[in-house]
N, C-alpha and C positions, 0 to 999 in steps of 0.2 A: 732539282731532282738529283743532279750530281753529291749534294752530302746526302742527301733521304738513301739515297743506291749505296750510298758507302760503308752506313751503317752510321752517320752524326748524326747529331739535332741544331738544325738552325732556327734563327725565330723569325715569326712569320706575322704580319703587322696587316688586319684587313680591313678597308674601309669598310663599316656595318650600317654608317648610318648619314647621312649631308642633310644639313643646314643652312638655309640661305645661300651665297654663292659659294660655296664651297670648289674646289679649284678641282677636286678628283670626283667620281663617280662609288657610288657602292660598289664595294667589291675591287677596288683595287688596292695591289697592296706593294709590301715591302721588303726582302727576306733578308737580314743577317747570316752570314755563312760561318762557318767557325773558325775561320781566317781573319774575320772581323770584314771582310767584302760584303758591297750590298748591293741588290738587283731592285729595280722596280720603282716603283714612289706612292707616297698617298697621298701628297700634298703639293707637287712640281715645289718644293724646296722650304715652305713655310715651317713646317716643322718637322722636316726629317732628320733634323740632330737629335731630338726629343725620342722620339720615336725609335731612333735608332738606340738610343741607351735604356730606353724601355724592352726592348726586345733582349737585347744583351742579359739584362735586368732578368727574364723571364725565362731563358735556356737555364742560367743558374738556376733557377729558385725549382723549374717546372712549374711553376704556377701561373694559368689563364689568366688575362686582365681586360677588363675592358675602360678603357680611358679617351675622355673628352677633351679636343682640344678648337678651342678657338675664342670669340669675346661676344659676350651678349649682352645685353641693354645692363644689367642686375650688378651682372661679376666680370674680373678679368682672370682669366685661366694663367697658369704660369708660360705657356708660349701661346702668342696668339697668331692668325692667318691675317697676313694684310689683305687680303680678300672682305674681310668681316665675318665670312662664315661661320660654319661649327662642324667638328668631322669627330663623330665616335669610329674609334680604333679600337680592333680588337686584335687583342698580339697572346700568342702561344707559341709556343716550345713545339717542333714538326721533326718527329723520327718516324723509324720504322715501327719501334714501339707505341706512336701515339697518333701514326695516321697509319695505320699498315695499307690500309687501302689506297692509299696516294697512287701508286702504280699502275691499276688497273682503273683510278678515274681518269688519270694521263692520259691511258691509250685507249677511252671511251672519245675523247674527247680531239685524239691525232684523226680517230676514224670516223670523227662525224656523229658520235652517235650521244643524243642529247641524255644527259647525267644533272642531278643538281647535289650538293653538298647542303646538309644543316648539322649546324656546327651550334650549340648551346653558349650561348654566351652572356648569359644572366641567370642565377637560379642560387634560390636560396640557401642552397646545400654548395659549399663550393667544389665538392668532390663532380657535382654535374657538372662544371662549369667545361668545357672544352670538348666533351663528346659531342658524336656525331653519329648521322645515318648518312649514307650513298646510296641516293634515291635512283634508278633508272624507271623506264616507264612500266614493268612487268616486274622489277624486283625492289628489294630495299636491302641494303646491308651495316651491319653496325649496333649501336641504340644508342639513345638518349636518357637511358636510366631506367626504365618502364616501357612495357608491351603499350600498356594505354599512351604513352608520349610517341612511342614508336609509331602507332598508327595513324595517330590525329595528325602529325607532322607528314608523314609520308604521303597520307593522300594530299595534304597541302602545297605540299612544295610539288605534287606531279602536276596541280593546276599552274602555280608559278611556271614548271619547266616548259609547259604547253605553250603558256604563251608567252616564252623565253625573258621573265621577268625575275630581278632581284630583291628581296625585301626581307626586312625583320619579322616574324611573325607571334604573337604575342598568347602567352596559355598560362592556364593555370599551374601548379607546382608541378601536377602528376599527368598534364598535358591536356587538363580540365579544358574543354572550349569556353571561351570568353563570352558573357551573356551578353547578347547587342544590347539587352535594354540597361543592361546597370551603368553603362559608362564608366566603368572600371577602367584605368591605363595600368597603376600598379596589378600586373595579373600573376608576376612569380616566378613564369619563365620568358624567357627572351630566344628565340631562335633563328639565324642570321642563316638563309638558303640563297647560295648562291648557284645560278643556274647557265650550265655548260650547254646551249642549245647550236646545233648548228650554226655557222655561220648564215646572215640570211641573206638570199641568191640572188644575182642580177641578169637578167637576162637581156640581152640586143640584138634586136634583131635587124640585118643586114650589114656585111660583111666587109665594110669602108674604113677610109682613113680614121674616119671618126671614132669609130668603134674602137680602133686601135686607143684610140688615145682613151676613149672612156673607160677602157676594158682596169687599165693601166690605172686610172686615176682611180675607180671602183678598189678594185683590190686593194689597192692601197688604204683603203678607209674601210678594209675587213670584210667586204662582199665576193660571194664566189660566185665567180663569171662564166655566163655560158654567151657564147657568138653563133648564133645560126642563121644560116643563110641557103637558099636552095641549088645556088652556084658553086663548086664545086673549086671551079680555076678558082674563086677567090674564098670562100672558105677552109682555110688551111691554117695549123697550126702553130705554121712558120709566121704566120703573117702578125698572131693574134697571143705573142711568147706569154704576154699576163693571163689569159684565160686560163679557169680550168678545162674548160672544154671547149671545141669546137664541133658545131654539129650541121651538116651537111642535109637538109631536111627542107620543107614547104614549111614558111613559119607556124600560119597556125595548125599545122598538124601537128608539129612538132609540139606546140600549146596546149591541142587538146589531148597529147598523151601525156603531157607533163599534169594537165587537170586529173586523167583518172589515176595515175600512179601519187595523189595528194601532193607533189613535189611544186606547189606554190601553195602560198601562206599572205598572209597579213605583214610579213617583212619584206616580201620579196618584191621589187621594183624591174617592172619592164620599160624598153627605151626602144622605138621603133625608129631606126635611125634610114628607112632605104630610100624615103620620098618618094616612093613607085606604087603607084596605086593597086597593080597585079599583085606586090607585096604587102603594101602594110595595111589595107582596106580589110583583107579577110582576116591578120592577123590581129585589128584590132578589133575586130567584129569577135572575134574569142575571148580576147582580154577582156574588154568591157566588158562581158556578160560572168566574168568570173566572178562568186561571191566576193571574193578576200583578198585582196591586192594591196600591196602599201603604198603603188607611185606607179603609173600610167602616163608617159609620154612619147607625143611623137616628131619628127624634125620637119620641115620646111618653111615657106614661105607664108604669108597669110593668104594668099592668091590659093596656093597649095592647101591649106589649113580648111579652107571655105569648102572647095570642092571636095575635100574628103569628108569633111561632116557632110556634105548632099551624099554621097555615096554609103556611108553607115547609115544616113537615116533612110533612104532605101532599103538597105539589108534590115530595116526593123528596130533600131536602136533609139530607144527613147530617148529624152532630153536629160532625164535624170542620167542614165548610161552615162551619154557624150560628156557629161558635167566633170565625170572622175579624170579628162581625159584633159593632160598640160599640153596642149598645142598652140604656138610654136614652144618647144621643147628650151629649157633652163631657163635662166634672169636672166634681167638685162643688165649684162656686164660689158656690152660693147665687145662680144668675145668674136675675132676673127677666126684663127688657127684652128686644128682639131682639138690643140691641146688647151686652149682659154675658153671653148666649147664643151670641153669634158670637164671642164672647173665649173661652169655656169647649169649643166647640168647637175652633178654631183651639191650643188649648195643648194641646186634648188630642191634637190630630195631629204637632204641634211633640214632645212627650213620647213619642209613639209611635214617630217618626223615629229621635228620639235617644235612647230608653230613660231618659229620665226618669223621675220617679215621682209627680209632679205635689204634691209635700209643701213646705210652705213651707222654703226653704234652710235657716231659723234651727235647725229642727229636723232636717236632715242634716248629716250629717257626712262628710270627707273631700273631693273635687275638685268645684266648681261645674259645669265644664265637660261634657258626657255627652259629646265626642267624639274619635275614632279619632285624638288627637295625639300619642301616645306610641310609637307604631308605626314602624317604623324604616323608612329608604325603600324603596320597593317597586321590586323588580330584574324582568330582564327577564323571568325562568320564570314572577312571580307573576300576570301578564296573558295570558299562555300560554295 
């Protein structure tokens, strides 16, 4: 941001696309500054020499590129990923001139408020190549070359933003939709939406050492933390410095205001940490019954664990319900402290994300990676 404010152009290097184990994620990237300093990575170090003189490459020239790097059964690329992967990179030239909008998707994204970026990055005309629309959820700003691209993309990527997902999305020249039945992949344009969604929420409820430390290890891995407890002496700020919030409240009331104001989702992860049945019995009698939750658990003993399921399935909780519900709470990592307890919780929600199986690697076998990178670009019917 600091050259974009100044009035430079640096070059800006973004994962669009992973291949087998690719070592980054779509959407991460790289920035050349006009100092020749570099922020970020797209590869933890595989080929960020390449990358970095590709970009250099691209502020001179102004011209978009999109470039393949890794080794595949066929061909050997000129830098390859000791990983084996394959990472399409797409690097452009970033001024005020050629992202004017950079500033105001920043500060959508300082305040929470979810934006996606599509950014053209294949098209047969190279004058398209490098336009964009800045998608929010009531508006669109920008183009892609055409009203018809503009709006076929835009209601697309507002399904990606929904459900905080990144992908290529694949159309015709003039942003034609792709006909499910031709099986067409060359379709003309290529548009890379990357989606600025909220961070997604952690909730804990009751107000313990524990929580401390989960609070702590949560953030840490990009979740914004709320701590609620209806004890006052220990619901405190001071106690809870990684939260963003601290809330003073009866937990599931506090739940079922969070349900009518939509403020849980399919990312958002609860951890019922009080062991007190006065507490976490009615608060999981909420959760459970909420449609869309990404991770439901709660802490104590099996002893503990037994008599809270008789107590929910009194309050009416079917089998299926209790089934969403990880009790006792994280792996088994042998974890004593609060702090090897917030590790064994936190992997087991990392694991549940990605379908892991929480087994030490040495004894699996076949791909590191548990995620959706083999999948081929997603066209327009598949957001439909």
């Amino acid at each position: 941001m600091t050259t974009w404010r100044s009035g430079g152009t640096a070059g800006l290097a973004t994962v669009v696309r992973t291949i087998k184990s690719a070592p980054r994620p779509a959407g991460a990237a790289l920035v050349v500054a006009p100092d020749s300093s570099v922020a970020g990575s797209v590869s933890g170090g595989c080929v960020e020499g390449a990358v970095y003189e590709l970009a250099t490459e691209v502020v001179a020239t102004g011209l978009p590129t999109l470039q393949r790097y890794g080794i595949s059964d066929d061909d050997a690329f000129a830098v390859g990923l000791t990983c084996g992967g394959i990472l399409d990179v797409f690097v452009e030239p970033v001024s005020q001139q050629t992202f004017p909008q950079l500033g105001e998707v920043a500060a959508a994204i300082a305040e929470h408020r979810p934006v996606a970026v599509a950014t053209v990055i294949a098209h047969p005309d190279p004058a398209r190549r490098g336009r964009r629309l800045i998608v929010e959820p009531e508006t669109a700003v920008g183009s892609l070359g055409s009203g018809r691209a503009d709006a076929a993309v835009a209601d697309d990527a507002r399904g990606l933003l929904l459900a905080g997902r990144t992908a290529v999305l694949s159309y015709g020249p003039d942003g034609e939709r792709v006909d499910e039945t031709s099986g067409e992949t060359d379709t003309g344009m290529e548009v890379f939406v990357a989606s600025y969604a909220p961070p997604p929420r952690m909730l804990i409820i009751g107000a313990i050492d524990f929580a401390a430390a989960l609070a702590q290890q949560a953030t840490f891995l990009g979740y914004r933390v709320t701590v609620c407890d209806a004890r006052p002496v220990f619901a405190t700020p001071a106690r809870f410095p990684s939260a963003a919030e601290v809330v003073v409240d009866w937990p599931d009331r506090y739940l079922r205001g969070q349900q009518d104001l939509d403020a849980i989702d399919g990312r958002t992860a609860i951890c019922v940490l009080t062991h007190d049945p006065k507490f976490d019995v009615p608060a999981l009698e909420v959760a459970l019954r909420l449609p869309q939750v990404g991770y439901i658990g709660a802490m104590g003993s099996r002893r503990t664990h037994t008599d809270r399921l008789a107590r929910l399935r009194e309050a009416g909780l079917t089998e299926t319900d209790l089934a969403r519900l990880s009790s006792p709470i994280g792996l088994d990592l042998g974890a004593r402290t609060p702090e090897e307890t917030a590790v064994s919780i936190v992997a087991e929600i990392i694991a549940r994300r990605w379908g892991g199986g929480g087994r030490p690697l040495t004894a699996v076998a076949g791909r590191i990676h548990h995620e959706l990178a083999e999948q081929p670009a997603v066209t327009s019917a598949d957001v439909r």
